[in-house]
SEFI-823305 format. One record per residue: residue in three letters; x, y, z of N, C-alpha, C in turn. Coordinates in nm, 2 decimals, padded with zeros to 4 digits. Example, Ala and Ser with C-alpha at 12.3 -4.5 7.8 and 13.67 -1.06 7.14 Angstrom:
BEGIN
DRENLO resn    n.u    n.v    n.w   ca.u   ca.v   ca.w    c.u    c.v    c.w
DRENLO  ALA  01.32 -00.57  00.78  01.23 -00.45  00.78  01.32 -00.33  00.78
DRENLO  SER  01.28 -00.22  00.71  01.37 -00.11  00.71  01.29  00.00  00.79
REM end
This chain:
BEGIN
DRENLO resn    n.u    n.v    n.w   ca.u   ca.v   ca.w    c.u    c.v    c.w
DRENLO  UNK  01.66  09.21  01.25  01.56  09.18  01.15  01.50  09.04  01.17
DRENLO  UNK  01.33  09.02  01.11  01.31  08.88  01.17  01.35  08.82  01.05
DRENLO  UNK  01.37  08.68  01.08  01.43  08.58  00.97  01.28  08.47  00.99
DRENLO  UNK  01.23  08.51  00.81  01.12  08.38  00.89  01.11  08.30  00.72
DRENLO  UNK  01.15  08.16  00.68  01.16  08.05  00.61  01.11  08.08  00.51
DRENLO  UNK  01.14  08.05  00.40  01.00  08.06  00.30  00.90  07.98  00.29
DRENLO  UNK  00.82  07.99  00.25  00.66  07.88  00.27  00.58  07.94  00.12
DRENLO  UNK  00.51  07.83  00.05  00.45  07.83 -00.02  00.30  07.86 -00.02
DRENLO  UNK  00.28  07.78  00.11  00.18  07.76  00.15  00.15  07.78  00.31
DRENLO  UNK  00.07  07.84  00.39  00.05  07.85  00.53 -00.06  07.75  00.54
DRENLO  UNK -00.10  07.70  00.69 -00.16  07.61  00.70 -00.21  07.65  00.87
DRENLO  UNK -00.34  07.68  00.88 -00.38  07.72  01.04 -00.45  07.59  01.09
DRENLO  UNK -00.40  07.57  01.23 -00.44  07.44  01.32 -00.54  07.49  01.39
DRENLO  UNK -00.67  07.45  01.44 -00.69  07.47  01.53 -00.70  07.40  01.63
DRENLO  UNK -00.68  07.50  01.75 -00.61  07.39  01.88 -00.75  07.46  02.03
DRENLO  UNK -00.86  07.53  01.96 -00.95  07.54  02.07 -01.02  07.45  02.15
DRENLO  UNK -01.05  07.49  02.23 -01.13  07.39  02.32 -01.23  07.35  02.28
DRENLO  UNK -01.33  07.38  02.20 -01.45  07.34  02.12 -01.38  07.22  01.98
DRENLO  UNK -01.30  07.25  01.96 -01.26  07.14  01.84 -01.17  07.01  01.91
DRENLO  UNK -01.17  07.01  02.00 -01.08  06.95  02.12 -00.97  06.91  02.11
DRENLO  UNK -00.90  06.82  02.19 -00.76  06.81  02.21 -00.68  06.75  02.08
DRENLO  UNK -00.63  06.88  02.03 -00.61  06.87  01.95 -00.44  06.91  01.92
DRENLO  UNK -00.35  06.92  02.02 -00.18  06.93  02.04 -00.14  06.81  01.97
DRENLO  UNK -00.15  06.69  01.96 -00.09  06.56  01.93 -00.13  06.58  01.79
DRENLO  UNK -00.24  06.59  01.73 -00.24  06.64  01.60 -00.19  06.70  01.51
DRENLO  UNK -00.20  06.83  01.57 -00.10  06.95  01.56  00.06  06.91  01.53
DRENLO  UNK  00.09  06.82  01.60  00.26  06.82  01.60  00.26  06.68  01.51
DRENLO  UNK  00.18  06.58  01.47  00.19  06.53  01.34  00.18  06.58  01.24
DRENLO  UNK  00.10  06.69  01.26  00.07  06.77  01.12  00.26  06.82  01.12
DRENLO  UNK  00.29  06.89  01.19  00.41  06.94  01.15  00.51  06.81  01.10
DRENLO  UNK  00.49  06.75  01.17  00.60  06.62  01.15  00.61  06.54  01.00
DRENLO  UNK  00.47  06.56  00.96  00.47  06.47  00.82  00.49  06.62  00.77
DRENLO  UNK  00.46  06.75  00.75  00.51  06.86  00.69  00.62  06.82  00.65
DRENLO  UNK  00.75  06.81  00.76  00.89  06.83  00.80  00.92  06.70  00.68
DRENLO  UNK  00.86  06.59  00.71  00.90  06.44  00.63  00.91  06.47  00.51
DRENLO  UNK  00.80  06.58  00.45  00.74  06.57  00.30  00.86  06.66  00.29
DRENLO  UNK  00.91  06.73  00.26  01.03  06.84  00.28  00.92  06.94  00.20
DRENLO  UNK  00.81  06.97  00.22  00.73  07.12  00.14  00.74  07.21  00.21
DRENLO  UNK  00.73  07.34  00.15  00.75  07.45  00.19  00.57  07.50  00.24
DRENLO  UNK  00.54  07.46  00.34  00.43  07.46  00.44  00.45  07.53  00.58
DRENLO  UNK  00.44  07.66  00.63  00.41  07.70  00.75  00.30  07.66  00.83
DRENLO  UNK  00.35  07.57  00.91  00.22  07.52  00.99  00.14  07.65  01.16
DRENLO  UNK  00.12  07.68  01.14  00.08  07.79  01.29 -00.05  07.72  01.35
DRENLO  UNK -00.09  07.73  01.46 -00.18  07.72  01.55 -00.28  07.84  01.56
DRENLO  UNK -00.41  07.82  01.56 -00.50  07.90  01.62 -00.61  07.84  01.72
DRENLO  UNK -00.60  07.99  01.83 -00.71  07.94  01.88 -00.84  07.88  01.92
DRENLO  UNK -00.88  07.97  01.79 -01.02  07.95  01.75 -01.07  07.99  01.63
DRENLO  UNK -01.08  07.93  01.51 -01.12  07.95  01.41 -01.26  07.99  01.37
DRENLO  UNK -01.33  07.96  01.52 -01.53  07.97  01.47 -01.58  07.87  01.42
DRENLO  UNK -01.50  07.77  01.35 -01.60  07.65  01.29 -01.63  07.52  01.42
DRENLO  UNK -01.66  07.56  01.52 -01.65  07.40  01.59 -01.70  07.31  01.57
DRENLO  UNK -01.82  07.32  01.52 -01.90  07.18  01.50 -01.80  07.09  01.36
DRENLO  UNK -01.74  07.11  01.28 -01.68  07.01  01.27 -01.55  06.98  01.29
DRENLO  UNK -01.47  07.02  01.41 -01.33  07.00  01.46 -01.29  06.86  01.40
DRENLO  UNK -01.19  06.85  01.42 -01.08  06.97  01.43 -01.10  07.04  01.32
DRENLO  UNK -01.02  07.16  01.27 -01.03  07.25  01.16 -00.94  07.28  01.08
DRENLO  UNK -00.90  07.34  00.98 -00.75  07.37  00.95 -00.81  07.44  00.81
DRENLO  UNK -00.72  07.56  00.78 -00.74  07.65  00.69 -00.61  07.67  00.61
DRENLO  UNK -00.61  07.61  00.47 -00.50  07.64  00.40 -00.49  07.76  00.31
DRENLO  UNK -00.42  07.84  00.35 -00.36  07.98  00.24 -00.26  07.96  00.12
DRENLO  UNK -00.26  07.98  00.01 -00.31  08.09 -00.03 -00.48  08.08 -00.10
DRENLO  UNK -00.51  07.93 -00.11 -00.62  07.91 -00.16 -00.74  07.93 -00.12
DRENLO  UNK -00.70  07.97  00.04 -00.82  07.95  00.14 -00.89  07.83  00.13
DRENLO  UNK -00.88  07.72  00.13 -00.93  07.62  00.13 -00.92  07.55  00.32
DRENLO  UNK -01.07  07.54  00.34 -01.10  07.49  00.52 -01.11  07.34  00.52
DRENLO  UNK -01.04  07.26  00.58 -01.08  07.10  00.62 -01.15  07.11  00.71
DRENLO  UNK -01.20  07.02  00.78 -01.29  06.97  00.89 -01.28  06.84  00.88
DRENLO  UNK -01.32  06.78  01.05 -01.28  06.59  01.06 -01.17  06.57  01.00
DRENLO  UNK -01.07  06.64  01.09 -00.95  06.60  01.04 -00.88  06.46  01.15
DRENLO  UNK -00.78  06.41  01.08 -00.76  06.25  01.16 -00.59  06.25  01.08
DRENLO  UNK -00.52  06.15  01.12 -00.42  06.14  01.11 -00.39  06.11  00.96
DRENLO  UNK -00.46  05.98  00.91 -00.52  05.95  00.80 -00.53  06.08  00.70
DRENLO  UNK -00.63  06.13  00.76 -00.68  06.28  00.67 -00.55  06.38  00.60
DRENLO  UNK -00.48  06.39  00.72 -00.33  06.48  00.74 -00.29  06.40  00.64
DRENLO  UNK -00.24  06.30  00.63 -00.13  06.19  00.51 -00.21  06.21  00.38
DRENLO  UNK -00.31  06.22  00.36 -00.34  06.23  00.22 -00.33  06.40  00.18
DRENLO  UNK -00.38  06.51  00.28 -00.37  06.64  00.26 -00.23  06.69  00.21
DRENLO  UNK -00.13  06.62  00.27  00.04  06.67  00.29  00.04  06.60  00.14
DRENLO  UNK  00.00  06.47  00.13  00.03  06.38 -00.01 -00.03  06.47 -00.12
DRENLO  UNK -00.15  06.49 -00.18 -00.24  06.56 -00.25 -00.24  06.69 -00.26
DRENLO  UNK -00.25  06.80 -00.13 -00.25  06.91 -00.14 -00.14  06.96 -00.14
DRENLO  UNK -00.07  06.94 -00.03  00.06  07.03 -00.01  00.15  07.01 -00.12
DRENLO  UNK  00.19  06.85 -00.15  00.26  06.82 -00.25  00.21  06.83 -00.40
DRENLO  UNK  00.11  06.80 -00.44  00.07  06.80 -00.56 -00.05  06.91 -00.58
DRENLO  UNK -00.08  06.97 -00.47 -00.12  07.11 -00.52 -00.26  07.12 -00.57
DRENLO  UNK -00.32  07.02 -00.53 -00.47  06.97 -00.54 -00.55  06.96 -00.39
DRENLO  UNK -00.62  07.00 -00.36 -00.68  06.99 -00.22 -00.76  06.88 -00.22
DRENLO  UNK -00.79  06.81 -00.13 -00.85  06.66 -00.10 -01.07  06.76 -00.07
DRENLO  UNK -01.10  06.74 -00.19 -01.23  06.83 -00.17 -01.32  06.75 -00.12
DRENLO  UNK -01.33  06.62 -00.08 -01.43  06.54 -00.01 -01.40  06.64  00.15
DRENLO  UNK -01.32  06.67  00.18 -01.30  06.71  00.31 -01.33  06.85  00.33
DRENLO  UNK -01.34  06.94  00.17 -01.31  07.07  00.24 -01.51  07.13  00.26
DRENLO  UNK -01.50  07.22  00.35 -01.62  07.26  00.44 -01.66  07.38  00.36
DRENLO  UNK -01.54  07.48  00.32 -01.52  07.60  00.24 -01.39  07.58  00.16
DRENLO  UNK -01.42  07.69  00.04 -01.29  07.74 -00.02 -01.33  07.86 -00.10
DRENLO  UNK -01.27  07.95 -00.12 -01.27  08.07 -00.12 -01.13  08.08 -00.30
DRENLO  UNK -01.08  07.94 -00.30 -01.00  07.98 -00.47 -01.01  07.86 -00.54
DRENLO  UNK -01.15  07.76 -00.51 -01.16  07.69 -00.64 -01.30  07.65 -00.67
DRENLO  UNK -01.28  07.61 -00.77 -01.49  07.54 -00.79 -01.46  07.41 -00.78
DRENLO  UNK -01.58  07.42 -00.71 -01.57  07.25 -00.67 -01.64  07.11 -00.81
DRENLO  UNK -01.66  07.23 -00.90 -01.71  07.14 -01.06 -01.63  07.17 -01.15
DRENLO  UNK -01.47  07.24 -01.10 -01.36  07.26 -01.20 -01.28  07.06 -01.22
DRENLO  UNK -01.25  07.07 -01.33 -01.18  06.94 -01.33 -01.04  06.93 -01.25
DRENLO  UNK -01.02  06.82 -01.20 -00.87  06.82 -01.10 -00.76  06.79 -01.17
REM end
């Protein structure tokens, strides 16, 4: 049987060539995940289709998409979203489970 963690929240990276080099990111993102101790699945994707504003990242269950993501960006997302459950909406491109004129 597979054994796979629980997670609250999934989180897709992308790591295509059009959003560019984007591995060292990727493995901060997991690292401050790991620090915050939240229940966050972080996975990699190839290509998510958004390139023009790479990097990208798509958080589930809210469907909420970042873009211009930066190290910086990651610390407040993990602080704000992951932890308190609020998405950082200056950043997001799409979202598919909130209004962006609901109060925070």
């Amino acid at each position: 049987m597979i054994r796979i963690e629980p997670y609250r929240k999934h989180a897709i990276f992308c790591v295509g060539v059009s959003c560019g080099e984007n591995m060292p990111l990727l493995k901060y993102l997991k690292e401050k995940v790991a620090e915050a101790g939240v229940e966050v699945r972080v996975n990699r994707a190839g290509c998510l289709g958004v390139c023009t504003g790479g990097p990208i990242m798509v958080v589930y269950p809210e469907g909420v998409w970042y873009a211009g993501l930066t190290k910086e960006r990651i610390d407040r997302i993990v602080e704000e979203h992951f932890k308190r459950g609020k998405p950082v909406r200056e950043w997001v491109v799409h979202d598919a489970g909130f209004s962006s004129s609901s109060s925070a």
